[in-house]
C-alpha positions as CSV (number, residue, x, y, z in Angstrom):
1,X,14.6,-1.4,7.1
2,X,13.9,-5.3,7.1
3,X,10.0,-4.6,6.0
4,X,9.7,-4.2,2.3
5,X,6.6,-2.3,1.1
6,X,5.7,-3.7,-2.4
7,X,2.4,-1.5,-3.3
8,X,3.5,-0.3,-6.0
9,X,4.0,-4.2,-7.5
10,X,0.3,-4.5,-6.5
11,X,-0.6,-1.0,-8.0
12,X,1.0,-2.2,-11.1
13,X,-0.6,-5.6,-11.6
14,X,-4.4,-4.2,-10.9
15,X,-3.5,-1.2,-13.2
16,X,-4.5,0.8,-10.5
17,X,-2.3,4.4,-10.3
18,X,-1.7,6.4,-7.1
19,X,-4.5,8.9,-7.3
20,X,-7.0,6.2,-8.4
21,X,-5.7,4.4,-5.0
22,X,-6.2,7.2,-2.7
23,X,-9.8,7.8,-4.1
24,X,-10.9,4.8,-3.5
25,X,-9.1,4.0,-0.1
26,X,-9.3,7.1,1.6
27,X,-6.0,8.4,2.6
28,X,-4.1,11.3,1.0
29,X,-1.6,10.8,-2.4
30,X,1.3,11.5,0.0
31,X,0.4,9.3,2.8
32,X,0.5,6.4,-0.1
33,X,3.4,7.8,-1.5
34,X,5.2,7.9,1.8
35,X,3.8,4.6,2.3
36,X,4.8,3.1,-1.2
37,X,8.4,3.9,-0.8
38,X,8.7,2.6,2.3
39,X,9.1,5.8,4.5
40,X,6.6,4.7,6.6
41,X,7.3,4.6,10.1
42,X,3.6,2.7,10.9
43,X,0.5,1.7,9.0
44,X,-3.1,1.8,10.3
45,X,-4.6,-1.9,10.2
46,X,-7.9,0.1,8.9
47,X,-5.9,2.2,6.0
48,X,-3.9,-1.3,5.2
49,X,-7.5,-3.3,5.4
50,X,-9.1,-0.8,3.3
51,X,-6.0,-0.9,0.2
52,X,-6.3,-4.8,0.2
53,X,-10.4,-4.5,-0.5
54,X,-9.3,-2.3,-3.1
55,X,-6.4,-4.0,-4.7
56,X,-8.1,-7.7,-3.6
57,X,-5.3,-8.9,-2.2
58,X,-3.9,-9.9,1.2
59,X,-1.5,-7.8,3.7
60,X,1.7,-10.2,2.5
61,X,1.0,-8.8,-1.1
62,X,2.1,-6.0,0.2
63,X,4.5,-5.8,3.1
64,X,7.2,-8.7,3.4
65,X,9.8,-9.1,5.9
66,X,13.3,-9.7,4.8
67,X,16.2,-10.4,7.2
């Protein structure tokens, strides 16, 4: 798939592990974890809003497109 999830490069650099993610965002530890490795088939704009105020960081932090 040409859309690279990099959360866990974000997780990493805030500290931040799975289960302290999901409290604060919201959404279930496997819903992250599916999302984190990039089994994803869709992401809520709200759910993806909500883990950048958390992680302060923008969308590109986390999802890049490569070709």
């Amino acid at each position: 798939m040409p859309i690279i999830v990099n959360l866990d490069v974000m997780m990493a650099k805030r500290k931040m592990s799975l289960n302290e993610l999901s409290e604060k965002v919201g959404v279930t530890v496997s819903n992250l974890s599916i999302l984190k490795t990039g089994k994803a088939k869709a992401v809520r704009f709200s759910t993806l809003e909500a883990i950048c105020e958390v992680l302060d960081c923008q969308p590109g932090d986390i999802l890049e497109y490569e070709n």
